[in-house]
Legacy VTK file of the C-alpha trace (Angstrom):
# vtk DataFile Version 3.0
C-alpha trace
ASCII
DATASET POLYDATA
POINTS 59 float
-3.333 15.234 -4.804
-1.036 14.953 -7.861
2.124 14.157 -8.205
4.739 17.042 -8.198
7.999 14.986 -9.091
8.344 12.150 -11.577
10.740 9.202 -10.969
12.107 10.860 -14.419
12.613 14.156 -12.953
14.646 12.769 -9.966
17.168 10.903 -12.854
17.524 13.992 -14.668
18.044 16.064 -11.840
20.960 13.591 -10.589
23.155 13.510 -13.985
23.224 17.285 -14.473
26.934 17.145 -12.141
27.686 13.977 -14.456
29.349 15.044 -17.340
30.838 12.659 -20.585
29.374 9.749 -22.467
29.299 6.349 -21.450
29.886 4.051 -24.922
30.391 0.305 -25.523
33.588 -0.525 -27.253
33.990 -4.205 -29.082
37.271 -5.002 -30.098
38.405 -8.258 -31.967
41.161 -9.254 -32.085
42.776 -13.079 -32.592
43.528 -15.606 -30.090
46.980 -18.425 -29.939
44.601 -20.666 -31.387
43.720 -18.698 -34.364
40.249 -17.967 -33.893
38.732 -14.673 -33.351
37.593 -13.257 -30.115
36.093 -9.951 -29.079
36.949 -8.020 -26.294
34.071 -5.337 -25.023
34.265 -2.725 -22.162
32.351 0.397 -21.193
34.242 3.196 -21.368
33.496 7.132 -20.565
34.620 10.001 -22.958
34.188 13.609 -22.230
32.678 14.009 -26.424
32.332 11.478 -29.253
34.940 12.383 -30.926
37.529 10.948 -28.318
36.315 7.610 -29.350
38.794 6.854 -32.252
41.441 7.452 -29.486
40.249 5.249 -26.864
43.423 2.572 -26.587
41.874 -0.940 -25.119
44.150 -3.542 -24.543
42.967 -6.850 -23.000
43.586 -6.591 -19.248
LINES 1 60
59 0 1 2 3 4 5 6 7 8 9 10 11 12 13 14 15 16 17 18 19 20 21 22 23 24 25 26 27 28 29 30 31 32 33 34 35 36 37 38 39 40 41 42 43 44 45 46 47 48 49 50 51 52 53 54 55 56 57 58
C-alpha cells in the first residue's frame, strides 16, 4: 500500500492558519568598553516590508 500523506503534507497543512514571516534581525551596536557587539532576535512581521520598522532594543 502507498503512502497517501507525506510528513511534508502534514507541515504544510499546519501553517496555512499561520500567517507573517519569521526573520532574523542582527543589530550592532557598541558596548562601555568600546568594542562592538551584536544583538540578534527572531522576530515575526505580517510582510517584508515592516522590517525597516522593527525597533530592537537590548532587553
Amino acid at each position: 500500500m502507498a503512502k497517501k500523506q507525506t510528513f511534508g503534507d502534514k507541515l504544510k497543512k499546519g501553517k496555512e492558519a499561520d500567517s507573517g514571516l519569521n526573520v532574523k534581525v542582527i543589530q550592532g551596536y557598541r558596548s562601555e568598553t568600546g568594542t562592538v557587539k551584536y544583538y540578534e532576535r527572531f522576530v515575526r512581521v505580517a510582510d517584508i516590508k515592516d522590517v525597516d520598522s522593527i525597533d530592537l532594543r537590548k532587553q
